[in-house]
C-alpha positions in Angstrom: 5.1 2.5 -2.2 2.8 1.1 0.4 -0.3 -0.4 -1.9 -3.1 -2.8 -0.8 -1.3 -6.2 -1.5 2.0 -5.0 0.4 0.0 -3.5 3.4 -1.8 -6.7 3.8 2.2 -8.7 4.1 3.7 -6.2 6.5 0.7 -6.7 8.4 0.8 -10.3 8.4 4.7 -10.5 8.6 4.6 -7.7 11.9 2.2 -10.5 13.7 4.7 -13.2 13.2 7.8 -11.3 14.3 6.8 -8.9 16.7 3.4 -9.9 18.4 3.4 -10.0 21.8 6.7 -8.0 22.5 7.2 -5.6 24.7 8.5 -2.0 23.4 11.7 -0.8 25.3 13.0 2.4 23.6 11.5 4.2 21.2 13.5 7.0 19.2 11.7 9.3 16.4 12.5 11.7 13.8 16.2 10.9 14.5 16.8 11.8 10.4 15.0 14.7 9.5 13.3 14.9 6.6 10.6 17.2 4.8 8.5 14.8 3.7 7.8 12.7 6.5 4.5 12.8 8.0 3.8 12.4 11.9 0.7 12.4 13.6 1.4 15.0 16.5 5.3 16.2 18.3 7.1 12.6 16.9 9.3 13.6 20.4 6.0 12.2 22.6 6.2 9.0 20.6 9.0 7.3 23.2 6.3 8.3 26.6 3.3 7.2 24.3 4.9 3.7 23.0 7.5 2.6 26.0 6.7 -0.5 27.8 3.5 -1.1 25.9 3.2 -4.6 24.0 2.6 -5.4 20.6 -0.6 -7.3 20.5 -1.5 -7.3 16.1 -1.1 -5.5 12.9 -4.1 -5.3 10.2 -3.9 -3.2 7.0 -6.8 -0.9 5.9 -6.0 0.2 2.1 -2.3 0.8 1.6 -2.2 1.7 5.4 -0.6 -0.4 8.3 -2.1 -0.1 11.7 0.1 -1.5 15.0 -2.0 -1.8 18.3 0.6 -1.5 21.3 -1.6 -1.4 24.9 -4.2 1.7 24.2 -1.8 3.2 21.2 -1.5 2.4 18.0 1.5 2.7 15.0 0.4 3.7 11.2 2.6 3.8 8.9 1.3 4.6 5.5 2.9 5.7 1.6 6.3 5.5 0.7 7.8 4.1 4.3 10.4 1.4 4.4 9.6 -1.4 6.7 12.2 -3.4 7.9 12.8 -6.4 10.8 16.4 -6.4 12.5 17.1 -9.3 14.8 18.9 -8.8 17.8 23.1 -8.2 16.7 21.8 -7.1 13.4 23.6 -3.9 12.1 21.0 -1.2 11.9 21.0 1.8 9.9 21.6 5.5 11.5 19.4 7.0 9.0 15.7 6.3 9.9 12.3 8.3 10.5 11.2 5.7 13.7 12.9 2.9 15.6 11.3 0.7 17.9 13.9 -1.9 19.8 12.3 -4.7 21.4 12.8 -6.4 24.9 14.2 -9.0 23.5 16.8 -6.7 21.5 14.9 -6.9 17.6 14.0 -4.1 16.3 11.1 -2.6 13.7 12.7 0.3 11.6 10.7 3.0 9.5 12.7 4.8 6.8 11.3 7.2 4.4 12.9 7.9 1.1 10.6 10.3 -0.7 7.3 11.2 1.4 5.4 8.5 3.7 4.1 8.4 6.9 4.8 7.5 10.7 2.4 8.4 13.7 1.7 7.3 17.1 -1.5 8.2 18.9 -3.3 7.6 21.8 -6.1 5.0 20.2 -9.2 6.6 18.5 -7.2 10.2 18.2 -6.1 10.3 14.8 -8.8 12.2 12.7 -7.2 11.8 9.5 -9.5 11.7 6.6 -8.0 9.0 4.9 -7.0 6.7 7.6 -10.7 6.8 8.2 -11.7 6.3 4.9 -9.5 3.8 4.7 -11.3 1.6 7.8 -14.8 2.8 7.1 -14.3 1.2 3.5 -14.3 -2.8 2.7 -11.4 -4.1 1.2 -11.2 -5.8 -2.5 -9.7 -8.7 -0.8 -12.9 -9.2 1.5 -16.0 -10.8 0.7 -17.9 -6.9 1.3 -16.2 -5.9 -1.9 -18.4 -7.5 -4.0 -20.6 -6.5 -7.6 -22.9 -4.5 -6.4 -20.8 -2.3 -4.0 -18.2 -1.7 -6.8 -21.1 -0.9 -9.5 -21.9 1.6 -6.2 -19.2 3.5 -7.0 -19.9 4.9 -10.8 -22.0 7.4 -10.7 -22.0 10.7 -12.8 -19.2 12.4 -11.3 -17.2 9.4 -12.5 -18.5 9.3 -16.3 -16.0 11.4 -17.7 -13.0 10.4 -15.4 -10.3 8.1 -17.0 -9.8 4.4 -15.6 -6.5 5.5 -13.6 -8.4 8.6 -12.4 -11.2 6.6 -11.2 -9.4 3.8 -9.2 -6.9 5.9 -8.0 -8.0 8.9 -7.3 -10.1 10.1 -4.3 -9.8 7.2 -2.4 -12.4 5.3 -4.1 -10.9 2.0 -3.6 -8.3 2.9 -0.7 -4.9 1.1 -1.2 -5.4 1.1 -5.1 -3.0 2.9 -6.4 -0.9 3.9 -9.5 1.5 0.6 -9.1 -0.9 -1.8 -8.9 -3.6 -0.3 -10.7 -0.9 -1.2 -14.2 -1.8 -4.9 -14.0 -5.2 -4.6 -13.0 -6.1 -2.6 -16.0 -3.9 -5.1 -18.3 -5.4 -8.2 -16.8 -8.5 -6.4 -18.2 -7.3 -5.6 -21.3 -8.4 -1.8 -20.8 -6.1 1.4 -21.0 -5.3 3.7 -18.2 -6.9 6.4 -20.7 -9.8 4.2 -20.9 -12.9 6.2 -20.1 -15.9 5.4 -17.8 -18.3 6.4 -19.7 -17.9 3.9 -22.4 -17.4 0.9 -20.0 -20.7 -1.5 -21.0 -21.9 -3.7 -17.9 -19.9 -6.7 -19.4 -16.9 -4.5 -19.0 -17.7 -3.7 -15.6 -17.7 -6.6 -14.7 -14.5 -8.0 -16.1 -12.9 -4.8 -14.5 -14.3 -6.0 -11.0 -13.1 -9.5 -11.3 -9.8 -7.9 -12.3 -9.7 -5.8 -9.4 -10.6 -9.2 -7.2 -8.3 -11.5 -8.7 -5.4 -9.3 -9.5 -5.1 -8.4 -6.0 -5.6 -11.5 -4.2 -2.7 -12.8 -6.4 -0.6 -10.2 -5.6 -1.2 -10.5 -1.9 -0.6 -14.4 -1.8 2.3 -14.5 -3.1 4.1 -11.5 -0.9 3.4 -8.3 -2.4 4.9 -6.7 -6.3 8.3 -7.4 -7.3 9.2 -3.8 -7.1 8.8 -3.3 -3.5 10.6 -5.2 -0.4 8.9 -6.6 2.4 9.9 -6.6 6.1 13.1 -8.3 5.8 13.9 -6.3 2.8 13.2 -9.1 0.4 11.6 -8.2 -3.1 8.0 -10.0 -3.4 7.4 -12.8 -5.2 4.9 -11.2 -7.3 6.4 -10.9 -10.8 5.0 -7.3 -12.5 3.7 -7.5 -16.0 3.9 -3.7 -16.1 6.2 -1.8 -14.2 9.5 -0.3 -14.0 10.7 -3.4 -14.7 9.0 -4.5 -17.4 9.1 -1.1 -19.6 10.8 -1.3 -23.1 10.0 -5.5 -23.0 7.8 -7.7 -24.8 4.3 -8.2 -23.8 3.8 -11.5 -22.2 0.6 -11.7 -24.4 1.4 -10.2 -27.9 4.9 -9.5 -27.9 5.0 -5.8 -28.4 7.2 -3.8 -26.3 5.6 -2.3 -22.9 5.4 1.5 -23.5 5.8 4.2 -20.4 4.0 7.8 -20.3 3.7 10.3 -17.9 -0.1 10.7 -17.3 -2.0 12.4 -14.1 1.1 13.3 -12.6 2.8 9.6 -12.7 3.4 6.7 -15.1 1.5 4.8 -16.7 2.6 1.2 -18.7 0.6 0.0 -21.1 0.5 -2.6 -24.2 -0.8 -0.6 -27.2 -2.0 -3.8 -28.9 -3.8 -5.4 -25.7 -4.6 -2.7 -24.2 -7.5 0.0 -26.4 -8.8 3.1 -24.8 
């Protein structure tokens, strides 16, 4: 899934490949598929997005924005974005091709739910694209203390640490992946409750938050998802699919899965006390 740290790659790895090419065909919902989201008839993309060039990509949350002329391209959730030079073999199945003057091609796929729009710019009305720009990002210097301590209030005292980063698009971008490491970085369990959080803890939860992601970011996005040439990121997990069943790097005791909130959660039951 599309989460903060990988949002922030594609973003950066969309600039260096396709900025400042020109769009030459455009073909849309060529695979259908239930849960893939459009913004609008995905059959007016091609008139919308041909002959318009690519001029930058930025990342709001877990959300990708491309500017081509006076559209724009978000892809958001559980899309699949891939780079194909030109002679590379593309897939038939996708959700959105874009082919290139120069023959490369940008490829959206969709396995579960995710997704693709094109709209004419400052036409999308979607709540949490929205949210997601209004809000600062933990990786900017506007995410600091005092705007995270902004954010417990009393509708949050009884919520659960998962619930309350990510849920209700409090932090947008934070979600059930990488919230796993954050909250063992902190030593706190997803079950962990707000309301007995002391300031200290607070504040080791913030720096967390801070740290964990900018470490994820730099070094290209978690392990468990690919980025645009469909290479795994060099971010090894602590707790994730991958890691379930294994030792803690910390104490040794093996990493224990649970469905919780309607997902997984992967916790160390001897670093981690609710």
């Amino acid at each position: 899934m599309i989460e903060l740290p990988e949002a922030a790659v594609l973003a950066k790895q969309i600039n260096e490949t396709v900025g400042g090419k020109k769009i030459k065909n455009v073909i849309a919902a060529q695979s259908p598929h239930k849960l893939a989201w459009y913004f609008g008839d995905p059959q007016e993309y091609k008139s919308l997005l041909t002959g318009k060039v690519i001029s930058d990509a930025v990342s709001y949350g877990g959300q990708v924005e491309i500017t081509a002329g006076n559209a724009k391209l978000l892809f958001s959730d559980g899309v699949n974005l891939r780079y194909y030079n030109k002679g590379e073999g593309l897939s038939d199945k996708h959700q959105l091709l874009l082919e290139f003057d120069d023959g490369s091609s940008l490829v959206g796929s969709v396995q579960m739910y995710g997704g693709l729009s094109a709209f004419p710019e400052g036409k999308n009305d979607n709540k949490y694209y929205l949210i997601a720009k209004e809000k600062p990002s933990p990786l900017s210097d506007d995410f600091d203390e005092a705007y995270f301590n902004s954010l417990f209030d009393e509708g949050t005292a009884k919520l659960s640490l998962k619930a309350f980063l990510a849920t209700e698009q409090r932090i947008p971008g934070l979600g059930n992946g990488i919230l796993q490491d954050i909250l063992f970085n902190a030593k706190m369990h997803p079950k962990k409750k707000v309301n007995s959080l002391s300031i200290t803890d607070q504040r080791v939860l913030f720096d967390s938050i801070k740290d964990t992601l900018s470490e994820m970011t730099a070094k290209g996005g978690r392990d468990t998802e690919n980025d645009l040439s469909g290479k795994p990121g060099g971010y090894k997990t602590k707790l994730s699919k991958n890691t379930v069943g294994q030792p803690c790097a910390v104490c040794g005791t093996l990493i224990k899965k649970e469905a919780y909130l309607g997902g997984s959660i992967y916790y160390c039951d001897r670093c981690q006390r609710t």
